[in-house]
Each structure stands twice: as C-alpha cells, then as structure tokens.
PyMOL commands that place a pseudoatom at each C-alpha (Angstrom):
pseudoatom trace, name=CA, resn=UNK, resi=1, chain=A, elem=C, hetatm=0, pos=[-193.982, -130.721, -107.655]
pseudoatom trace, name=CA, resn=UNK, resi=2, chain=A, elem=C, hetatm=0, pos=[-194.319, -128.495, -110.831]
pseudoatom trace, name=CA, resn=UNK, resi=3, chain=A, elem=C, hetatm=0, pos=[-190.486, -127.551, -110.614]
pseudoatom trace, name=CA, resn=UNK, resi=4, chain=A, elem=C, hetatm=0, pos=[-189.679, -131.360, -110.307]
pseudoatom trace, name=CA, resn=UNK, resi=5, chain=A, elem=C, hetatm=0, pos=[-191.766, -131.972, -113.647]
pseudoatom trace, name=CA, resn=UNK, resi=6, chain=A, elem=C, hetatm=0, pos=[-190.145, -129.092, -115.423]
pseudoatom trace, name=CA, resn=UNK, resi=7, chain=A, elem=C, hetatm=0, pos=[-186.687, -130.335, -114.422]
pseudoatom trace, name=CA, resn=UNK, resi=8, chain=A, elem=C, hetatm=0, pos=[-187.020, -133.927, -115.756]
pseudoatom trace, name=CA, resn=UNK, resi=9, chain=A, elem=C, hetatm=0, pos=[-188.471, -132.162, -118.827]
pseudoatom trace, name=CA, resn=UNK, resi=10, chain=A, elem=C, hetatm=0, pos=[-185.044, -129.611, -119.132]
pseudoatom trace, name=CA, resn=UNK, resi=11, chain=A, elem=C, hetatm=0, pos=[-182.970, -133.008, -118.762]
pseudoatom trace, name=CA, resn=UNK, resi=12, chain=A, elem=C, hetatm=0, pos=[-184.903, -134.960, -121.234]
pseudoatom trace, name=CA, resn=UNK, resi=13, chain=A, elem=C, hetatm=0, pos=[-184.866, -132.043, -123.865]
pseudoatom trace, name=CA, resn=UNK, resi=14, chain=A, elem=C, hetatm=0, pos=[-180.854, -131.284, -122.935]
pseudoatom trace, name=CA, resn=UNK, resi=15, chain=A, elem=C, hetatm=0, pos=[-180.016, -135.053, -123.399]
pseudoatom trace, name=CA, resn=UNK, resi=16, chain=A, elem=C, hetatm=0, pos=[-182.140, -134.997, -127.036]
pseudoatom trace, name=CA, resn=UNK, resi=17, chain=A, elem=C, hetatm=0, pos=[-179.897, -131.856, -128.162]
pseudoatom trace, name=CA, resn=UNK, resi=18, chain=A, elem=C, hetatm=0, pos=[-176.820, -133.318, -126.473]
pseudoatom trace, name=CA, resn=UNK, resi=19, chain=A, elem=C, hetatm=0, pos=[-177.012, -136.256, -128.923]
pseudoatom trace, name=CA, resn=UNK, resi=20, chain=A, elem=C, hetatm=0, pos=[-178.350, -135.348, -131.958]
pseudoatom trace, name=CA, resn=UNK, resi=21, chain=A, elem=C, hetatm=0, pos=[-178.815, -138.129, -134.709]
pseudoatom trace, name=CA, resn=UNK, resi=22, chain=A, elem=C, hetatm=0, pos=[-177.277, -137.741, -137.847]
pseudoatom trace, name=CA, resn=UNK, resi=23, chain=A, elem=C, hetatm=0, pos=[-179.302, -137.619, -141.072]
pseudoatom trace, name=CA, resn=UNK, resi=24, chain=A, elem=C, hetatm=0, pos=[-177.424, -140.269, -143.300]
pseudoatom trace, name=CA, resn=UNK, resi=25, chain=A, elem=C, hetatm=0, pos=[-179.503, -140.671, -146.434]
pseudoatom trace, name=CA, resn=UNK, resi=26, chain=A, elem=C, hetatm=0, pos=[-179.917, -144.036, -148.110]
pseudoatom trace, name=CA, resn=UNK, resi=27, chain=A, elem=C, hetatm=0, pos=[-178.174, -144.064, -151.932]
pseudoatom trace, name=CA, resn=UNK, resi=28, chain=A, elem=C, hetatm=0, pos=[-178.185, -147.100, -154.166]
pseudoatom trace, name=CA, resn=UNK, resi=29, chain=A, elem=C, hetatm=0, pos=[-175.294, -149.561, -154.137]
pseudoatom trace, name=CA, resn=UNK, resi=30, chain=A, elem=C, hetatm=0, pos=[-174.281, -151.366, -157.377]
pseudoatom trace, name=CA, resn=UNK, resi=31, chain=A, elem=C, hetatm=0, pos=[-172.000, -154.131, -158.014]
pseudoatom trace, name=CA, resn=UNK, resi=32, chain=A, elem=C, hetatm=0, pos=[-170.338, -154.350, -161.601]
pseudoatom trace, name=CA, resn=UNK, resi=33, chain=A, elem=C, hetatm=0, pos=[-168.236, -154.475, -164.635]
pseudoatom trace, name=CA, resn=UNK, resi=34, chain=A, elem=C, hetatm=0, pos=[-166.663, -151.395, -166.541]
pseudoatom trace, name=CA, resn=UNK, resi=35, chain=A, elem=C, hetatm=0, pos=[-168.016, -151.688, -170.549]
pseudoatom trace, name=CA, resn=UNK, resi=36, chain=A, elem=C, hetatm=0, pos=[-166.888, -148.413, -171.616]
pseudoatom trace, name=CA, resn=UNK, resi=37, chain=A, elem=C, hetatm=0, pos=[-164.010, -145.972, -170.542]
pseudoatom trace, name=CA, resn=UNK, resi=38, chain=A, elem=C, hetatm=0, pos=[-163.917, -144.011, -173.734]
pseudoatom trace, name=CA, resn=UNK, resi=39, chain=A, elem=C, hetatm=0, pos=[-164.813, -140.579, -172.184]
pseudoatom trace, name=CA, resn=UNK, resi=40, chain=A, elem=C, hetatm=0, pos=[-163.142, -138.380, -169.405]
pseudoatom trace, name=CA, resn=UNK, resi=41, chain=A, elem=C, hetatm=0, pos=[-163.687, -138.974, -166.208]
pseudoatom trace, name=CA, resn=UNK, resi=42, chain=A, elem=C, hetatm=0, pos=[-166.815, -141.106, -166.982]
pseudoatom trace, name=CA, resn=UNK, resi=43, chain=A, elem=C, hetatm=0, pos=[-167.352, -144.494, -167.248]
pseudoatom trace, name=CA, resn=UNK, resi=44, chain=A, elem=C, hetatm=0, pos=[-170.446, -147.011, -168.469]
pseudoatom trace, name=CA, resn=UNK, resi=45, chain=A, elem=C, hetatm=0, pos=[-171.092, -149.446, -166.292]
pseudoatom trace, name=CA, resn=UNK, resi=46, chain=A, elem=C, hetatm=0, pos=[-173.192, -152.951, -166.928]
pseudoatom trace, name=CA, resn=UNK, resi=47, chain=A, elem=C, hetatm=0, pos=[-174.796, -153.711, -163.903]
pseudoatom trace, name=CA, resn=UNK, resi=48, chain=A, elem=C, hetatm=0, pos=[-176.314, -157.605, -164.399]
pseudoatom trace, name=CA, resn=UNK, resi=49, chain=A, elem=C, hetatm=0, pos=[-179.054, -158.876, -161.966]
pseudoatom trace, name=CA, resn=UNK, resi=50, chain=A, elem=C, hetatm=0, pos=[-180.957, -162.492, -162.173]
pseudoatom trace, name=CA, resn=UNK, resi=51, chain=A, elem=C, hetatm=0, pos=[-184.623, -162.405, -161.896]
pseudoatom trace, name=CA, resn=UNK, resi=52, chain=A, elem=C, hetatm=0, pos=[-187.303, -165.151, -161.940]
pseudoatom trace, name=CA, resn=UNK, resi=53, chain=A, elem=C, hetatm=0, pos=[-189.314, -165.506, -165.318]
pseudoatom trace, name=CA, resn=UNK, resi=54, chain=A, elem=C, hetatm=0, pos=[-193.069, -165.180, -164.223]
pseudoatom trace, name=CA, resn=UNK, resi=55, chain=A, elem=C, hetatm=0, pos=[-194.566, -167.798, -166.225]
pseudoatom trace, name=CA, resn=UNK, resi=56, chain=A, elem=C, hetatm=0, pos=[-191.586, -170.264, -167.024]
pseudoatom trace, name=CA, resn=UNK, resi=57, chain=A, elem=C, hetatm=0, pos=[-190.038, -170.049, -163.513]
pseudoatom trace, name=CA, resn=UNK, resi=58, chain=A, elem=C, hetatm=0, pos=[-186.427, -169.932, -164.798]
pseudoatom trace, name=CA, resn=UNK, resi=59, chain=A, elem=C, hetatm=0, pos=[-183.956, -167.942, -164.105]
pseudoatom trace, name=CA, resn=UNK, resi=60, chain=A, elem=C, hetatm=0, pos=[-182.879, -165.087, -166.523]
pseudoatom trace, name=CA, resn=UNK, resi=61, chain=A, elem=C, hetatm=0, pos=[-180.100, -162.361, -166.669]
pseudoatom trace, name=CA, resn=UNK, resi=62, chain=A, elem=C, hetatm=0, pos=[-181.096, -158.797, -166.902]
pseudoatom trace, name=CA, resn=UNK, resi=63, chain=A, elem=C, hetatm=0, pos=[-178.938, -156.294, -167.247]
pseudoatom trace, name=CA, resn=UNK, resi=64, chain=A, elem=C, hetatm=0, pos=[-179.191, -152.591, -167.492]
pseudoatom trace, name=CA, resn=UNK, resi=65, chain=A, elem=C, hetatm=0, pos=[-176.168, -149.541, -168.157]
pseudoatom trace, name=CA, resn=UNK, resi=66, chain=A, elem=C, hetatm=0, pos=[-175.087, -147.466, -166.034]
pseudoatom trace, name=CA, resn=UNK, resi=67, chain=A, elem=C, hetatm=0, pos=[-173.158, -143.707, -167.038]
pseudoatom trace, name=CA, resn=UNK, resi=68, chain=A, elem=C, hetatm=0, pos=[-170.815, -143.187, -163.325]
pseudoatom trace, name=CA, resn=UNK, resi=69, chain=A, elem=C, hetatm=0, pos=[-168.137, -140.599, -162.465]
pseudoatom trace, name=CA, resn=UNK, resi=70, chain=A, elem=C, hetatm=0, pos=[-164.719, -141.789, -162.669]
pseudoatom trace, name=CA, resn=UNK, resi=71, chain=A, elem=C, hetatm=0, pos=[-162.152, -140.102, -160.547]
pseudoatom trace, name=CA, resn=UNK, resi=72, chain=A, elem=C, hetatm=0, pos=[-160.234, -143.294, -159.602]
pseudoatom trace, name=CA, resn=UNK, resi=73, chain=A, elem=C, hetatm=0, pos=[-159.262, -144.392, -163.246]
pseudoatom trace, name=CA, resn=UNK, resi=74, chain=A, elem=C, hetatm=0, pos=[-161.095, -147.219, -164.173]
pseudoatom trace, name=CA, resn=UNK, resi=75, chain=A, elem=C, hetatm=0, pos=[-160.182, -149.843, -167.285]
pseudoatom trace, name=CA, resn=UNK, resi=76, chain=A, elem=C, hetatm=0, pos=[-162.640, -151.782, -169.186]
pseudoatom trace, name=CA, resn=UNK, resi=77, chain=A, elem=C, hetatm=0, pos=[-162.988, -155.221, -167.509]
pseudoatom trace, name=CA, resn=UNK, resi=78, chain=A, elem=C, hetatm=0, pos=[-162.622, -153.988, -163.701]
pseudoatom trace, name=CA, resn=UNK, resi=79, chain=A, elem=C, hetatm=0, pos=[-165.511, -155.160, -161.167]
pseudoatom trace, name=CA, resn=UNK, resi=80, chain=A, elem=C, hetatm=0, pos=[-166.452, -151.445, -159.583]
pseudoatom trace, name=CA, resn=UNK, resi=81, chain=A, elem=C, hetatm=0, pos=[-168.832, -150.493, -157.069]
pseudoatom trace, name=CA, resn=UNK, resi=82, chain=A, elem=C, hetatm=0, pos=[-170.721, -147.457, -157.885]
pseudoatom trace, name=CA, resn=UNK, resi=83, chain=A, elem=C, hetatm=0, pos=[-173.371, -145.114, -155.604]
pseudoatom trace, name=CA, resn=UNK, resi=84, chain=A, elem=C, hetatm=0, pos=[-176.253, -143.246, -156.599]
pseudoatom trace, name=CA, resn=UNK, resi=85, chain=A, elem=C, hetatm=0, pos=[-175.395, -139.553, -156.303]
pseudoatom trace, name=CA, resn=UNK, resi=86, chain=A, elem=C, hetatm=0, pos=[-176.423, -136.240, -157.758]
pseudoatom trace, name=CA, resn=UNK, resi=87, chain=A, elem=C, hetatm=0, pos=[-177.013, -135.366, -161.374]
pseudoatom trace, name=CA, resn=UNK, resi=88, chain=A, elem=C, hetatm=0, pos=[-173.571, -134.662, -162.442]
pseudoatom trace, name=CA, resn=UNK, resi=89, chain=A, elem=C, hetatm=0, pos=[-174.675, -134.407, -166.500]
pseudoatom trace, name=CA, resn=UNK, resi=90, chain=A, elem=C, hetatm=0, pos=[-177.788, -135.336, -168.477]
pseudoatom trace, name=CA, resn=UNK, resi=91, chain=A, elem=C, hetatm=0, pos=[-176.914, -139.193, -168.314]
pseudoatom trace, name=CA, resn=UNK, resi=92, chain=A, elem=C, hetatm=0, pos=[-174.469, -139.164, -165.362]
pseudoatom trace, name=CA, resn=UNK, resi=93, chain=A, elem=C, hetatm=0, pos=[-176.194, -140.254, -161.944]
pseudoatom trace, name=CA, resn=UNK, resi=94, chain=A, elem=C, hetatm=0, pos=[-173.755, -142.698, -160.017]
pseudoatom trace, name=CA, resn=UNK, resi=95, chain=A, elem=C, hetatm=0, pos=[-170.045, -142.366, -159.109]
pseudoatom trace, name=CA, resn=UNK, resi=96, chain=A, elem=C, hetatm=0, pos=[-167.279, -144.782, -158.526]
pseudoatom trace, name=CA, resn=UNK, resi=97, chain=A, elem=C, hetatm=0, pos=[-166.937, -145.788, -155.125]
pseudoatom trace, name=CA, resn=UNK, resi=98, chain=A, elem=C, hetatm=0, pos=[-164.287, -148.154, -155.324]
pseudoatom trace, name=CA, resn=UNK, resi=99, chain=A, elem=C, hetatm=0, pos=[-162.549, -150.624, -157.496]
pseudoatom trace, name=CA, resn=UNK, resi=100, chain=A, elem=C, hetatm=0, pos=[-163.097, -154.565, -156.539]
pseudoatom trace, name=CA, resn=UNK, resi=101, chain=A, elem=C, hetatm=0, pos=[-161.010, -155.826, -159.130]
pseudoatom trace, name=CA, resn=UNK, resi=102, chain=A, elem=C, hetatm=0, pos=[-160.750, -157.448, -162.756]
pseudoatom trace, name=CA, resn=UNK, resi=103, chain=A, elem=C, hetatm=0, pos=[-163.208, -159.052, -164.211]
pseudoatom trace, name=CA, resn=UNK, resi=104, chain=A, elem=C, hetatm=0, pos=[-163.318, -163.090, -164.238]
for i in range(1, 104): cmd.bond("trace and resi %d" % i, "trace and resi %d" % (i + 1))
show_as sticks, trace
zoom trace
C-alpha cells in the first residue's frame, strides 16, 4: 500500500515539473499622446486620466509626463502605448510598445 502512495506521489510531482508555469510579471500599461520628440531615441509622453473631485463631485483631467524609449520613431501628435520597464536613464522608465495612431 506504501508503494501505491509513493507512486501517485512520483506522478503528481512528474506532472507539476512536466508543466511548469511561467513567471510573467505584471508591468504598467499606458495609453497616450507624444509631447516631445526632441531627443534620441526618447520620447515624453502626456499620459491624461479623469478623476472624481472629492468634495465638488466633478470630473477633472489630470495628467502627468512620461520620459519612454523610442525605437519605433515616434512624431509629436501620435497616440502610443507605452510599458513600464527597467531604468534605462535617470528619468527614462517606460518604452514604446506600439504606435495607435495620430492624435484627434
């Protein structure tokens, strides 16, 4: 009965190393317009969000910077997506996944 107990467990622990799951971290996805394409191979990014004013309950527009890698060869005006990535440079923290088009 012990050699039936230590087979299931040899099936169970070859099926867990047969499939192994695949560490995919989580990085930040932002949606928005190139401001800036002055510099090589960087570009600023404005990144605009709406959030709810606590006490007057409207709706504002906040909007923050953002400093991405450029390899694809972004114009000012284009809609971008950019990712959170490594520290490429003091200021440089998100990269240019793809380019969604011109601006409206």
């Amino acid at each position: 009965m012990s050699e039936s107990v230590e087979a299931q467990g040899a099936e169970s622990e070859s099926q867990d190393a047969a499939a192994p799951q695949p560490r995919v971290p989580h990085r930040k996805e932002r949606r928005g317009v190139v401001v800036s394409a002055k510099m090589a191979k960087t570009v600023i990014v404005r990144v605009e969000r709406r959030v709810k004013h606590r006490k007057y309950k409207k709706f504002i527009r906040v909007w923050k910077r953002y400093a991405a890698h450029d390899e694809v060869g972004c114009k000012e005006g284009d809609l971008v997506l950019i990712q959170e990535t490594r520290p490429m440079s003091k200021t440089k923290r998100w990269k240019i996944l793809r380019q969604l088009g011109k601006d409206a």
